[in-house]
C-alpha positions in Angstrom: 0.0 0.0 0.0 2.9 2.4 0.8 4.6 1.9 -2.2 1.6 2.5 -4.2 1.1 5.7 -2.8 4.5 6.5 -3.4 3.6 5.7 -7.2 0.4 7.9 -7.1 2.7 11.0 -5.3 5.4 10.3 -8.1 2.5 10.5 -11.0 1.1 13.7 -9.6 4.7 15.2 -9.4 4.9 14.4 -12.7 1.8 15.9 -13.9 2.4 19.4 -11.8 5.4 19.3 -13.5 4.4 19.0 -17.1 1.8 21.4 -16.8 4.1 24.1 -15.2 6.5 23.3 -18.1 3.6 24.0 -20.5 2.7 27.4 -18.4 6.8 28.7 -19.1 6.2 27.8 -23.0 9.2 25.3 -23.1 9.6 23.4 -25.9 7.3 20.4 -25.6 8.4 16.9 -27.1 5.9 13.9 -28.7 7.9 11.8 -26.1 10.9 10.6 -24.5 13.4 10.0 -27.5 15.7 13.3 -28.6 14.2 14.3 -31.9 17.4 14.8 -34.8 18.9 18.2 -34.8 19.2 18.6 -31.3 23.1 18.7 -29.3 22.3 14.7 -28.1 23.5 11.9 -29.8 21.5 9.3 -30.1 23.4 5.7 -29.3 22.6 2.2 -30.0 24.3 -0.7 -29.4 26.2 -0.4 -32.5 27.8 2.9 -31.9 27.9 3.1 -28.1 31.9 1.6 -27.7 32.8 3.7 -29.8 31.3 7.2 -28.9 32.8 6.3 -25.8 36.5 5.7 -26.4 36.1 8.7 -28.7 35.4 11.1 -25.9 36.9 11.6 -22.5 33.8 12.8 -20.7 30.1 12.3 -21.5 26.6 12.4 -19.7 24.1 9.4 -21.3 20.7 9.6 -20.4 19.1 5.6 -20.6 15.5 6.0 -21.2 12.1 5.0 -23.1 10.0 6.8 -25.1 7.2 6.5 -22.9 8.4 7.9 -19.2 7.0 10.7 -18.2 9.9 11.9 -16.1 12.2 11.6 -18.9 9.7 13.7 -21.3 9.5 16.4 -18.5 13.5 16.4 -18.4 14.1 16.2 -22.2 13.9 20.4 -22.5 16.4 20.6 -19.5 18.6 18.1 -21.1 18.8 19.4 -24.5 19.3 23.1 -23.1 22.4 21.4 -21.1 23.8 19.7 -23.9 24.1 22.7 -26.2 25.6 24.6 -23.6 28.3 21.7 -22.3 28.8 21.0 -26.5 29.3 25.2 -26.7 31.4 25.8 -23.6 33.3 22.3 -22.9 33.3 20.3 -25.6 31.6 17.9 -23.7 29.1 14.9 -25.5 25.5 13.8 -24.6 23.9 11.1 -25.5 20.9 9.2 -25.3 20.0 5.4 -25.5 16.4 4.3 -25.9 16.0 1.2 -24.0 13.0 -0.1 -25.6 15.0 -0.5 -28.5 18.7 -1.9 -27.1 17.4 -3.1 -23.8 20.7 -5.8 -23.5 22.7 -2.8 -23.6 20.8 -1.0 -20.9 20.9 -4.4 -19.3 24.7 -4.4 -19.3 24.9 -0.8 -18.0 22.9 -1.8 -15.1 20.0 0.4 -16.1 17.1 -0.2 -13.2 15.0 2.9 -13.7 14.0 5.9 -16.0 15.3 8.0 -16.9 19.3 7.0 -15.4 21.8 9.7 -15.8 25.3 7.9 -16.3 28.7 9.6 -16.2 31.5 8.3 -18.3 35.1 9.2 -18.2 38.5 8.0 -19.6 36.4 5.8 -21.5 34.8 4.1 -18.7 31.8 4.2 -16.5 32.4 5.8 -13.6 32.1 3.6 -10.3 29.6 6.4 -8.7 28.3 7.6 -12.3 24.8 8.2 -11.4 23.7 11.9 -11.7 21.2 12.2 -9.0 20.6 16.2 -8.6 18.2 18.7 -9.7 17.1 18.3 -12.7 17.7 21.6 -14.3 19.9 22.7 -16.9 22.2 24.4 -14.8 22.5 22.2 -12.5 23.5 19.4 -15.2 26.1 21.6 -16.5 27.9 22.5 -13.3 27.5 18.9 -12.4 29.5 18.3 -15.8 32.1 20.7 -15.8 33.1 20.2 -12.1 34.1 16.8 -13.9 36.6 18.7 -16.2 38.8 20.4 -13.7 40.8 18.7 -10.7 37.9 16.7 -8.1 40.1 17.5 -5.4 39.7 20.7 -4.1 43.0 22.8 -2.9 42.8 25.3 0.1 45.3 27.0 1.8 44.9 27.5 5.3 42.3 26.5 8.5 40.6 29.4 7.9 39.3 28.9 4.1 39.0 25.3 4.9 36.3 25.6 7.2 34.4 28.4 5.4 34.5 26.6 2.6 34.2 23.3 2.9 33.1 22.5 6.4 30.7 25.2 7.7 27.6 23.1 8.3 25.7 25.5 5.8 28.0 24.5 2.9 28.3 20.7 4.0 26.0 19.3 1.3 28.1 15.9 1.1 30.7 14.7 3.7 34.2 16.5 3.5 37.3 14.2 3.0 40.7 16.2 3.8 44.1 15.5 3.1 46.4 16.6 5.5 49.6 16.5 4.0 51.8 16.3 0.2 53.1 13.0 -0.4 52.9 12.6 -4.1 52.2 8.8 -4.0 49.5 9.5 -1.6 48.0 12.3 -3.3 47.9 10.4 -6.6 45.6 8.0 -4.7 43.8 10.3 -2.9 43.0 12.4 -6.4 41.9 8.6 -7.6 39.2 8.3 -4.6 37.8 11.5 -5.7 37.6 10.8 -9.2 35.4 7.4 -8.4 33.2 9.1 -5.4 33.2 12.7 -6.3 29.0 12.5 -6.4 29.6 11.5 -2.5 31.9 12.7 -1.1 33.9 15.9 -1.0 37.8 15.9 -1.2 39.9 18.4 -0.3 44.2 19.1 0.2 45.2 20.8 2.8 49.0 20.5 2.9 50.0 24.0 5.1 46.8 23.4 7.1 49.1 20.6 9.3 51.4 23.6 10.3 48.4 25.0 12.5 47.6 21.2 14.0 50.5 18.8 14.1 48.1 16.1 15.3 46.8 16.2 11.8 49.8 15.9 9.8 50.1 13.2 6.6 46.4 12.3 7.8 43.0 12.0 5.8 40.2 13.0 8.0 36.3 12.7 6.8 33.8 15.4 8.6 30.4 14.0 8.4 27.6 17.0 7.9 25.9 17.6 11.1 22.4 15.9 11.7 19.6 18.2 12.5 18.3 18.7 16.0 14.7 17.7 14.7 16.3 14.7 13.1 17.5 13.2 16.3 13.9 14.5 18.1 12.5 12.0 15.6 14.9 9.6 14.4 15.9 7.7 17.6 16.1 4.4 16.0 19.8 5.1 15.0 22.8 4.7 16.3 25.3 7.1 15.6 29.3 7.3 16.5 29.9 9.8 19.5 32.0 11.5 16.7 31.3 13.3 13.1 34.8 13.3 12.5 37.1 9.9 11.5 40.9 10.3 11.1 42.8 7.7 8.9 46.7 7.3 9.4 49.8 5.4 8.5 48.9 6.8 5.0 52.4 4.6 3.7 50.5 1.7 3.7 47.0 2.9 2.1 46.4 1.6 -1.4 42.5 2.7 -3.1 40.8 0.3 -2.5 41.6 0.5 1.2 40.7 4.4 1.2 37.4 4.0 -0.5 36.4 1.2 1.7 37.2 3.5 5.1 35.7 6.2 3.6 32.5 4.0 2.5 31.6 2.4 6.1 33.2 5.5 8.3 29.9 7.3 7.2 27.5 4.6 8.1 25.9 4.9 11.5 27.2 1.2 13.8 23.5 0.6 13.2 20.4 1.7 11.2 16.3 0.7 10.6 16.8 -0.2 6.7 15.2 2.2 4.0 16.1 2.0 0.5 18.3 4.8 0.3 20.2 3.6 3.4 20.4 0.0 2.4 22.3 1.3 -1.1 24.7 3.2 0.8 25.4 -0.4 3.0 25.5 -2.4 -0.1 28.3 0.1 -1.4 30.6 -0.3 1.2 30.7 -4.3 0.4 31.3 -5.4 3.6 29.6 -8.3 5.1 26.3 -7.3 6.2 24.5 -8.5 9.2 20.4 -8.4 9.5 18.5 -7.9 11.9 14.9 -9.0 11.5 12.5 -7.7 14.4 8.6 -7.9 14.1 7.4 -4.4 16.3 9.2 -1.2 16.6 9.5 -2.1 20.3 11.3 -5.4 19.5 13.8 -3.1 17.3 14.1 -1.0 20.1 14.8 -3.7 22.8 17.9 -5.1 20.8 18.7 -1.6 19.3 21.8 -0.8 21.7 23.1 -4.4 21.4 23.5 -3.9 17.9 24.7 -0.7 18.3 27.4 -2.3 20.4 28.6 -5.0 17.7 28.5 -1.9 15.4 30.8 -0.5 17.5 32.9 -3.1 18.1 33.5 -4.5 14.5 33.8 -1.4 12.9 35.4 -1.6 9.2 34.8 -5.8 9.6 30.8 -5.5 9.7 27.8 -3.2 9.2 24.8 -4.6 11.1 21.4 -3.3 10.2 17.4 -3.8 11.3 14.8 -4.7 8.6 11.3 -4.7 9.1 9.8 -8.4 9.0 6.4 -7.3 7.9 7.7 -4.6 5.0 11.0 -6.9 3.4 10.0 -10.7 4.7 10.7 -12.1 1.0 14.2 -10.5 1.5 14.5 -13.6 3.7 14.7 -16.0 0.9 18.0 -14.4 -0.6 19.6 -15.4 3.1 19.0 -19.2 2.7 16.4 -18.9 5.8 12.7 -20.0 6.5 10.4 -16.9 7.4 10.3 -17.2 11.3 10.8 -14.1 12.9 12.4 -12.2 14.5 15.9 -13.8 12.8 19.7 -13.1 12.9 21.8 -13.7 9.7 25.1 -12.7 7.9 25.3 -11.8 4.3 28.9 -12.0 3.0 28.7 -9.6 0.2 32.0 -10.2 -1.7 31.1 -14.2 -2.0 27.8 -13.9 -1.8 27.5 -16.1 0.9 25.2 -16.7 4.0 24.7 -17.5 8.0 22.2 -17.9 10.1 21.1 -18.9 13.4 20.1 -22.4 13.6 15.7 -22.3 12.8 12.9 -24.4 14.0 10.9 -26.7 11.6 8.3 -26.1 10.0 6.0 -28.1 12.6 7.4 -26.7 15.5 7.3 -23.2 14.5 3.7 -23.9 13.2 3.4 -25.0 17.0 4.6 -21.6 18.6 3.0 -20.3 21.2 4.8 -17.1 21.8 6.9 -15.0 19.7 10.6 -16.3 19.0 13.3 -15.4 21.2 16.6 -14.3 19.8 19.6 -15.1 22.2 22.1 -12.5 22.3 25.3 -14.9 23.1 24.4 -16.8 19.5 24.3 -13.9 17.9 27.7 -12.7 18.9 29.1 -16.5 18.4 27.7 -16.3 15.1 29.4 -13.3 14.5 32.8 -14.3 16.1 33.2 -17.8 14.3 32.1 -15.8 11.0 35.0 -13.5 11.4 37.1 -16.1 12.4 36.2 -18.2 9.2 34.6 -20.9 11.1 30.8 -20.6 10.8 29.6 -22.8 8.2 27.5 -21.2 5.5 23.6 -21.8 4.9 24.1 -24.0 1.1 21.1 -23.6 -0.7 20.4 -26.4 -3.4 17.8 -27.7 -5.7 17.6 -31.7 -6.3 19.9 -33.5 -8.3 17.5 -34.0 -11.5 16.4 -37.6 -12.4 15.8 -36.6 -16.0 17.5 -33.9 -18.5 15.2 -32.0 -20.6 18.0 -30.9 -23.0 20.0 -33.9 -24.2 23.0 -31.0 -25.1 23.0 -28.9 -22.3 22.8 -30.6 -18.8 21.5 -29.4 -15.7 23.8 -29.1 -12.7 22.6 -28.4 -9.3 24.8 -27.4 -5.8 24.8 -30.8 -4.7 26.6 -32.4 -7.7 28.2 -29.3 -9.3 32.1 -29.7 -8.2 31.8 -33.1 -9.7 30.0 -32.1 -12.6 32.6 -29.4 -13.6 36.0 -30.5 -12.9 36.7 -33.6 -15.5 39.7 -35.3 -16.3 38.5 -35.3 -20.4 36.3 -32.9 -20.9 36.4 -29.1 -21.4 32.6 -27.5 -19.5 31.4 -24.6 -20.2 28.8 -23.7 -17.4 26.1 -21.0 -17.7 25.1 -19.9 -14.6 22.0 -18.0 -15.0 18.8 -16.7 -12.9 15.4 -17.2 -14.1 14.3 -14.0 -13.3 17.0 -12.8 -15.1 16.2 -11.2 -18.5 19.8 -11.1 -19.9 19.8 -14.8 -18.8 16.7 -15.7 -20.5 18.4 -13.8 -23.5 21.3 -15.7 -23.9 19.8 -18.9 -23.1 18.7 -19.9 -26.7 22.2 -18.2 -28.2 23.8 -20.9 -25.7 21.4 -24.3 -26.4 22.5 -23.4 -30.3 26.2 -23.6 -29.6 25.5 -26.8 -28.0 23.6 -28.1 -30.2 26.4 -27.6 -33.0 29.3 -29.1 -30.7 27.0 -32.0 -30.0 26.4 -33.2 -33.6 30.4 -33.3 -34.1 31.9 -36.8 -33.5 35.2 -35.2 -31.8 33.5 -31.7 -29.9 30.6 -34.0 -28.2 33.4 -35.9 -26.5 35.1 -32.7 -25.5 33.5 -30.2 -24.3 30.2 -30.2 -22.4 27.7 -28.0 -21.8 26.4 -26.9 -18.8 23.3 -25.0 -17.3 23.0 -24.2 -13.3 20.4 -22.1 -11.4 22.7 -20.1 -9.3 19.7 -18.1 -8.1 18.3 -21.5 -6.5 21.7 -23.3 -6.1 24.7 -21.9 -3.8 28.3 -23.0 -5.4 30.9 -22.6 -2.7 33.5 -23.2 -4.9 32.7 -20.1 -7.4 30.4 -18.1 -5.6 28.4 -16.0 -9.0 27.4 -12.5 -7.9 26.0 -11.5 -11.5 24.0 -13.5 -14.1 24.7 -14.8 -16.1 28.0 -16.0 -16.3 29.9 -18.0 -18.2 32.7 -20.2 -17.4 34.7 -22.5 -18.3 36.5 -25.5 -16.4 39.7 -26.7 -19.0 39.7 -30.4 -18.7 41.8 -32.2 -16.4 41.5 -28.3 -13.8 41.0 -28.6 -10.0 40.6 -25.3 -9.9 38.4 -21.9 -10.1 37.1 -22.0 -13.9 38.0 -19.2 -16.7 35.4 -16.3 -16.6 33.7 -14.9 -19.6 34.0 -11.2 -19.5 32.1 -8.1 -20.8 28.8 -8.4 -23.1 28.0 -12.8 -23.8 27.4 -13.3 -27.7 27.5 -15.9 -29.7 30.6 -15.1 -31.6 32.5 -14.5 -28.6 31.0 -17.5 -26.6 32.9 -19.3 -29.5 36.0 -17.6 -29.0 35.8 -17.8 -25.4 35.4 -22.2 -25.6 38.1 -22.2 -28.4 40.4 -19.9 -26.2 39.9 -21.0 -22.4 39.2 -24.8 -23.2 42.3 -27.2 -22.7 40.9 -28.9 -26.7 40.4 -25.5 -28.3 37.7 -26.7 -30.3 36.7 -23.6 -32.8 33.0 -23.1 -33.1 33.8 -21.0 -36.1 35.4 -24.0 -38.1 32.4 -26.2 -37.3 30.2 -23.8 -38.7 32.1 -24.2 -41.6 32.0 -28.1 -41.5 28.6 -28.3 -41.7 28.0 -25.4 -43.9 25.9 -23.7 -40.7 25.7 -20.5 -42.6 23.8 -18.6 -39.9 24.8 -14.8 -39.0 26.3 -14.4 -35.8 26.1 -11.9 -33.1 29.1 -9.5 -33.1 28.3 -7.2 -30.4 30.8 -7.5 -27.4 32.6 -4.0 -27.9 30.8 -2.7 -24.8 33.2 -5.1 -22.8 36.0 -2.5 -21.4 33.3 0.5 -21.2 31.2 -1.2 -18.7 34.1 -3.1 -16.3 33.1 -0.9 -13.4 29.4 -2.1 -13.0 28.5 -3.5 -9.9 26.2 -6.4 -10.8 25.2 -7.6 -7.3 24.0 -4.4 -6.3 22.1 -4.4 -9.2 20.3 -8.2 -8.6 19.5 -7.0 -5.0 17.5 -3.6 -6.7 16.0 -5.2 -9.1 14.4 -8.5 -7.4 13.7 -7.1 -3.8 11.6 -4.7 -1.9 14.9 -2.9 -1.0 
């Protein structure tokens, strides 16, 4: 019901906002798409790789003709694209999903319209333009991009006027205190990738004023509004706004941007969606929290707080709302009896839980479930300690196979499926949710079916299909669908990955070049005089390295 009215609020936003738009006399468009003559490009599938490696920086709207949102901005965007093209150089572009949906899948496109940065010839890691929707404010967003993200001061003084007076701190303030040129390379790095969230500023003389602070990176948070913590006492905050890193020697990216991505999260939180992205992002392991009544939230609130606290930079640990994200459960391995306690290891995409009742007993309850605090922290102790065994999801071996080419592989049998002493397998692990799963599927049955009707390829490679929405593999744990692999015969070991866009030219290529046989697709095609056109469209590979593909699965099959 809520998010139905959220829809009906949307749709009247949208309406107020065409019909003021009509009231100014802006230009008004039949739809979505960018008519011709206008500063946009328009992009298809064909062109997009290269527009992109032609240009160092570009905005790309993602969009169909029929959104309303993206009519109401068209005006706005075509006003900001003939000023950027004018004053910058700078390239927009436009891709009409309805048309080249697989490369809107790729992209990780999971709404209308999406704003996308691209620069050096890649997607951004934080490319999503999420401001006002105004010309202006699309330009300035654009051309902060062209000069230097990390912003230079000189002394305390213009520091804290500029950048952290709580009236100018829109986002939270990273500062370097210091000039090591290795350091600052990285540093200017971080703020290239998380400019949209972050703030970075240098402040080398600044440490003259404040040893203390010297060859340190310190992150202000903004402050939070005395009426926020009237209202909002379901969080738990650190006593401090302010986080200082050190020992920047030993720092490498990766390092900074995960500190900087936890550092701002409270130890613990009630889940919303925009919360829940900002948890996802910081791709630690995520614990949940699943209470039944505010006051159940509130009774185990400061306990959680506490393992917050404690396992800072290790864990986040957050509350979800039973009755609002219950399905949510289902992606954890666990039955629906709450309150629960489990641990989602992001990077592996693996799960842990507290042991749960059977169905008969819980069916027998009498009173609510009680949660034992001591499990909960052993849980989370053995986790960290790499000693909790994970929750294994798996569907039944199958008695039959429907598809005498490709065979079905489940997560009880799949090790022994996958690693032969012969055979060269190439695995597609897909979702059936998934549409770019369901896409490929037929692409992959016909590559099958050609290697099966050749005397030598049917006894050397193998084919295979697994669920790995329904079946956990903890020897390759997939965090995107599909994927495709392959296991050289005679490996023990983690399979060859498929990257960038699947086709069925470059599945080909992929068998012929990963497989211990090298059997060549191309030359059976020849064989048999299989004179069918094949898909050439994998240029989008390098463009779209940076997605994040589980964050994308979570969005698009979950209430969150």
């Amino acid at each position: 019901m809520r998010f139905g009215a959220v829809l009906l609020v949307q749709a009247l936003f949208c309406v107020v906002s065409w019909v003021a738009a009509q009231e100014q006399n802006e230009v008004q468009y039949s739809d979505a798409i960018v008519p011709e003559g206008t500063a946009i490009e328009k992009l298809t599938l064909a062109n997009f790789a290269k527009f992109i490696k032609e240009n160092e920086l570009v905005l790309g709207e993602f969009t169909v003709p029929w959104c309303l949102h993206s009519k109401i901005l068209l005006p706005e965007l075509v006003k900001a694209a003939e000023r950027l093209d004018a004053d910058k150089g700078i390239k927009v572009f436009q891709v009409d999903c309805s048309v080249d949906g697989p490369l809107c899948d790729q992209i990780g496109i999971a709404h209308y319209p999406s704003l996308k940065t691209f620069k050096n010839h890649k997607m951004m890691k934080d490319n999503e333009y999420t401001g006002r929707r105004t010309a202006n404010d699309i330009y300035d967003f654009m051309v902060n991009h062209v000069a230097s993200p990390v912003k230079r001061v000189q002394d305390v003084a213009q520091l804290h006027e500029m950048y952290l007076a709580p009236d100018k701190m829109e986002n939270p303030a990273v500062v370097y205190y210091g000039a090591e040129p290795q350091f600052d390379e990285i540093f200017g790095k971080a703020a290239n990738e998380l400019l949209n969230s972050f703030s970075f500023v240098s402040c080398a003389q600044c440490a003259s004023e404040n040893e203390d602070l010297r060859d340190k990176v310190v992150l202000y948070m903004p402050p939070v509004d005395e009426r926020e913590l009237e209202l909002n006492n379901h969080t738990v905050r650190p006593e401090t706004s302010v986080f200082e890193l050190a020992d920047l020697a030993s720092v490498d990216l990766e390092e900074l941007r995960s500190w900087l991505m936890y550092s701002r999260l409270p130890y613990f939180d009630n889940a919303n969606i925009e919360n829940y992205r900002l948890y996802m992002e910081s791709k630690l392991p995520l614990a949940y929290f699943f209470y039944v009544s505010p006051q159940e939230y509130m009774d185990y609130k400061e306990f959680f707080g506490e393992l917050g606290r404690k396992y800072r930079g290790n864990m986040n640990f957050l509350g979800l709302n039973a009755l609002v994200f219950h399905s949510h459960v289902r992606f954890l391995n666990m039955k629906e009896q709450f309150p629960l306690f489990a641990i989602h290891d992001l990077p592996v995409n693996q799960k842990y839980g507290l042991p749960q009742l059977t169905d008969d007993e819980y069916k027998s309850l009498t009173d609510l479930i009680q949660l034992d605090r001591g499990e909960i922290t052993q849980l989370v102790d053995d986790f960290l300690a790499g000693t909790a065994v994970p929750l294994v999801k798996s569907q039944p071996i199958p008695e039959t196979q429907e598809n005498a080419n490709v065979t079905r592989v489940v997560g009880m049998n799949h090790d022994e499926m996958v690693h032969d002493a012969t055979m060269d397998v190439v695995v597609r692990y897909f979702a059936d949710w998934d549409a770019q799963s369901r896409k490929l599927e037929p692409a992959f049955n016909e590559v099958a079916a050609m290697f099966a009707m050749d005397p030598e390829a049917n006894v050397k490679v193998r084919f295979v299909d697994v669920d790995a929405a329904e079946n956990d593999i903890l020897s390759f744990p997939v965090t995107s669908f599909p994927t495709i692999a392959v296991y050289p015969a005679g490996s023990q070991g983690p399979p060859l990955v498929h990257q960038g866009v699947v086709a069925k030219n470059s599945l080909m290529l992929f068998i012929r070049d990963a497989g211990a046989h090298h059997i060549d697709g191309f030359e059976l095609m020849k064989k048999y005089n299989l004179t069918e056109d094949i898909d050439t469209d994998s240029a989008v590979d390098d463009v779209v390295a940076n997605k994040d593909a589980e964050v994308r699965e979570e969005n698009a099959h979950d209430e969150l």
